[in-house]
N, C-alpha and C positions, 0 to 999 in steps of 0.2 A: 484442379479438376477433381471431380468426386467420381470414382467409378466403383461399379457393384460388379461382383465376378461371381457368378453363381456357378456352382460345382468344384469352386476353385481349391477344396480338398481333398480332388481326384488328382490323378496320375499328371496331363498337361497343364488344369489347370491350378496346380498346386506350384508345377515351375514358374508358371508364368506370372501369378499372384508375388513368390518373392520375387522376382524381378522386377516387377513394378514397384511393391514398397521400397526395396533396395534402391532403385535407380532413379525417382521421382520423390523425394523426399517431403515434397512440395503438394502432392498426391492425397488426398483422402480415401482410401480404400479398406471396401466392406466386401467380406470373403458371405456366400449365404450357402450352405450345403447341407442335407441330411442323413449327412454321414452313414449312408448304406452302407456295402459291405466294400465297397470300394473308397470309398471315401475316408482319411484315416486323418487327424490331426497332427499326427505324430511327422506327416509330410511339411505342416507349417508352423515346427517348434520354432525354426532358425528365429523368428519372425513377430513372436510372442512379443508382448511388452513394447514392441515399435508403438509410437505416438499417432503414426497416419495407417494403423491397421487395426481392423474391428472383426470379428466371425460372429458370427448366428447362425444359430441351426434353423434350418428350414427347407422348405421345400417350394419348387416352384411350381407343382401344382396345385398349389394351396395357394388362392388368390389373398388371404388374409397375411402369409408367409410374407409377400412379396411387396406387396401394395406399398407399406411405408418404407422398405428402401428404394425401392423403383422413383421413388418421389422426390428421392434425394441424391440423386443420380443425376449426374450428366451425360456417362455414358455405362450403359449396361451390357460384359462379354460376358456370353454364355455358352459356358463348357457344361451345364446339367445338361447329363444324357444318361442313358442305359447302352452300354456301347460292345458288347460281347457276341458276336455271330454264334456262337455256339449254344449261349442260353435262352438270345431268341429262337432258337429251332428248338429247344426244350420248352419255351414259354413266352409268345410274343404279348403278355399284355401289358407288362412294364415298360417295354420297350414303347407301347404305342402309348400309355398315359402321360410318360415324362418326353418324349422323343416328339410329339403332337398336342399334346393336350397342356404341356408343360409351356411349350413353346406359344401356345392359343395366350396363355396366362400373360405371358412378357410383352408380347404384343399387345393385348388389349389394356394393358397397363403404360405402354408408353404412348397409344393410342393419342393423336391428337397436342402431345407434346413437341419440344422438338429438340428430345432427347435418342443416341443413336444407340442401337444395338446391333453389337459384333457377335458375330453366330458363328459358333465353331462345328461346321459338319466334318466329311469323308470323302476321300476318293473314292470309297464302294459305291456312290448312288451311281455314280456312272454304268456300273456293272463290270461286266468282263470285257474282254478287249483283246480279242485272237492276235494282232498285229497294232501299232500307233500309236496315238498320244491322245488322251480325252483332254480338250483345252475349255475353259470355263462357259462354252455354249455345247458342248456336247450332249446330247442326248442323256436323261435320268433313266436311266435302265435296269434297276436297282435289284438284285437276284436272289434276296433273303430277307428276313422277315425285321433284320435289324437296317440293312439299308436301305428298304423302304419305308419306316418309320423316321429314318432319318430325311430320305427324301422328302416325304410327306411335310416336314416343319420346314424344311428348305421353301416349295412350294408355298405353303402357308405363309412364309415372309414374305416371297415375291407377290402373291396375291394382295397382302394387306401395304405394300408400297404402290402397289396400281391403285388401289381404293379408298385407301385413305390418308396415301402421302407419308406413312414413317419413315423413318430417314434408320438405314441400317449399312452394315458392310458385312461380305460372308466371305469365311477362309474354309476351304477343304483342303485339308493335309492327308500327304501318305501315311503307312505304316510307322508309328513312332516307337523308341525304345529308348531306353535311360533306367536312370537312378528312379526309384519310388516305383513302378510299375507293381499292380496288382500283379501275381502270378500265377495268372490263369492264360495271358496274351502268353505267345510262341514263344518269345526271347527270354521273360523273365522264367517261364516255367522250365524252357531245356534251361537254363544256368544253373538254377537251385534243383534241379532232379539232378540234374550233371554230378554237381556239387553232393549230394547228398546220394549218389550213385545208385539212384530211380534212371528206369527206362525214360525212353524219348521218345515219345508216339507219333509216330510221322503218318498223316493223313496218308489213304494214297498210295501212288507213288512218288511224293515229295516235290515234283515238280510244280507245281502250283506256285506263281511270280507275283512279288510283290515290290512295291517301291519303297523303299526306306529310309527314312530321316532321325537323326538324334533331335532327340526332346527341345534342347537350347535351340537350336535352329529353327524350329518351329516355335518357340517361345520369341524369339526375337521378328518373326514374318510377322505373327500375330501383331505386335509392338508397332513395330512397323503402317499395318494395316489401318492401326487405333489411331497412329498418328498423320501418317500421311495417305491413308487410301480414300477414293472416292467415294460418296455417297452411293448407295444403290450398284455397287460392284461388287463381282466375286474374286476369290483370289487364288488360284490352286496354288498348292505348297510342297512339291513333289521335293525326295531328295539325290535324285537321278543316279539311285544302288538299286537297280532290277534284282533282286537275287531270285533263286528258287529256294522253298522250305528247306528244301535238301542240302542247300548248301548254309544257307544259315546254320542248319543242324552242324554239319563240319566246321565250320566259321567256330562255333562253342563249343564245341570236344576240343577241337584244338587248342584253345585258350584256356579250359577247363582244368585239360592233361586227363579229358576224361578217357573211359573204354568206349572203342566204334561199338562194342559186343553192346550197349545202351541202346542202339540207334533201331527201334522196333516199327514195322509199318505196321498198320493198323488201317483198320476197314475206313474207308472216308466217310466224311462226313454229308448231310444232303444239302443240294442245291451250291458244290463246294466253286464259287467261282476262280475259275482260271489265272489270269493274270488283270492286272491294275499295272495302269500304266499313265503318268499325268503330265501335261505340259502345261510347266511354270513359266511362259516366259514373261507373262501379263506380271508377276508379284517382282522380276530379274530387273522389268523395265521402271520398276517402282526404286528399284536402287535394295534387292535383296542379294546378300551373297550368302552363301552356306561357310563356315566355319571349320566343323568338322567332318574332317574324311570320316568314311564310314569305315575302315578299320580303326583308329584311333579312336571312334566313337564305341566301336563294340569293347576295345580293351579297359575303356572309362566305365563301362556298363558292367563289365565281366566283374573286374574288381571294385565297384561300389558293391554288388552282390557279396563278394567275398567275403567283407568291410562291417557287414551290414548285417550281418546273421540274425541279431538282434529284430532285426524289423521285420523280417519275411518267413522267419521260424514259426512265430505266435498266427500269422497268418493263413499257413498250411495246416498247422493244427485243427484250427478250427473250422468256420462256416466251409472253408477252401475244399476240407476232406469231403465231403459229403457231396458238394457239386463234383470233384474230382473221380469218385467213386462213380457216380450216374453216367462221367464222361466216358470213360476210360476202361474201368473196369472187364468189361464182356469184350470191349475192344480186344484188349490186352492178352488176355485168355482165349479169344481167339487165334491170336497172334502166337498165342505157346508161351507165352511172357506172364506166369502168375504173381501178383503183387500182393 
């Protein structure tokens, strides 16, 4: 099989690309990504030099980017996104070119073939959820400007399978953490401030629920999906650890050995939704099982962090500080906490 993973030098889909090459040897696979500020190569060194793996830099909303691998494809997963709630409320128009217009591109490229694409969305378009379980026909209720851009490409698929028959599969996953995470997302950022004994800016007051899954787990649903899911289904990929930020924050001091005196609230953020909450049991009935506990997964996380200074230092340095600054900054000092 020939498969094309675009984004697949971001955070998921960087695990999920080795696990393919690793595990399908047999496999052709072409990584396409435009290595933004999320996007690092450096997530698919393990992988270099493999015989059934290829990279290109490109972009998928660049029709010319896309066209001759799309051609050469069987099946097309697509993890390009802009995927940061916080910078879409700084700036939604990235969100909307790659997240909608990115997604216009893949479709109207596999248009009329009958080749499949696997769409990696979110549990956010669902929105918030005071009480229950949002299950793959729940209402799109999407409450910020990043998961309605998501929603929006979700949509767009379903649309263009009523009118012109592409053949696709959609996974929405919870909250995911692991090894490689940009650190700007909650986990990786409290470990390396933990670590580097920076404050911990708790939206809020920290109670804000979220569902959580380690990366492999979700890398393996995904796997799953490509191989045995239905045409024209979705797939939620929850990993049934409701925590609150607050507790996450404790969950990483703990494991840190950092100071509580770190743990600073800070004014929230807008449109911050509440809780996300998914029922898997549509991907359970596919024959998914979860792997790791979610403590065993945060202690693998904590200490690839530790491991790994090398990859997340050069990071923070750069492009990171200056969005970090616009985030946090006034926050903080509001807070009585000067950085």
């Amino acid at each position: 099989m020939n498969v094309l993973i675009t984004g697949g030098a971001g955070f998921i889909g960087s695990h999920f690309t080795k696990f393919v090459v690793n595990n399908y040897t047999d496999y052709q696979v072409v990584v396409i990504d435009k290595l933004n500020y999320r996007g690092n190569l450096a997530n698919l060194k393990e992988i270099e030099g493999k015989t059934n793996y290829k990279f290109i830099r490109g972009d998928i909303c660049v029709k010319e980017d896309i066209l001759p691998q799309v051609s050469e494809a069987d099946v097309v997963v697509n993890f390009a996104a802009e995927t940061f709630v916080d910078r879409a409320i700084m700036d939604a128009s990235d969100f909307l070119s790659t997240d909608v217009f990115g997604v216009y591109n893949l479709l109207e490229a596999i248009r009329g073939t009958d080749k499949v694409l696997i769409h990696i969305s979110t549990d956010e378009v669902y929105g918030s959820l005071e009480e229950g379980f949002a299950d793959e026909n729940y209402p799109l209720r999407p409450g910020n400007p990043y998961s309605a851009s998501k929603a929006s490409g979700d949509l767009l698929i379903l649309s263009y399978a009523n009118t012109y028959g592409i053949r696709f599969k959609m996974v929405r996953p919870s909250n995911n953490f692991g090894p490689n995470q940009y650190p700007e997302n909650l986990v990786p950022l409290f470990i390396t401030n933990a670590i580097e004994g920076r404050p911990l800016p708790i939206y809020g007051d920290g109670q804000y629920r979220r569902d959580w899954i380690y990366v492999m787990d979700t890398v393996r649903a995904i796997d799953l999906v490509m191989h045995e899911g239905e045409i024209g289904e979705i797939y939620n990929v929850g990993g049934g650890n409701i925590r609150t930020n607050l507790e996450i924050t404790e969950e990483i001091i703990e494991r840190t050995g950092a100071s509580k005196d770190l743990m600073v609230f800070v004014d929230d953020r807008q449109g911050h939704d509440r809780r996300y909450a998914l029922d898997s049991s549509k991907i359970k009935e596919l024959g998914f099982e979860q792997r790791y506990e979610f403590g065993k997964a945060m202690e693998l996380t904590v200490n690839w962090y530790r491991e790994n200074e090398d990859w997340w230092r050069p990071i923070k340095s750069g492009e990171f500080r200056e969005y970090y600054e616009k985030q946090y900054r006034e926050r903080l000092s509001k807070a009585g906490y000067g950085e």
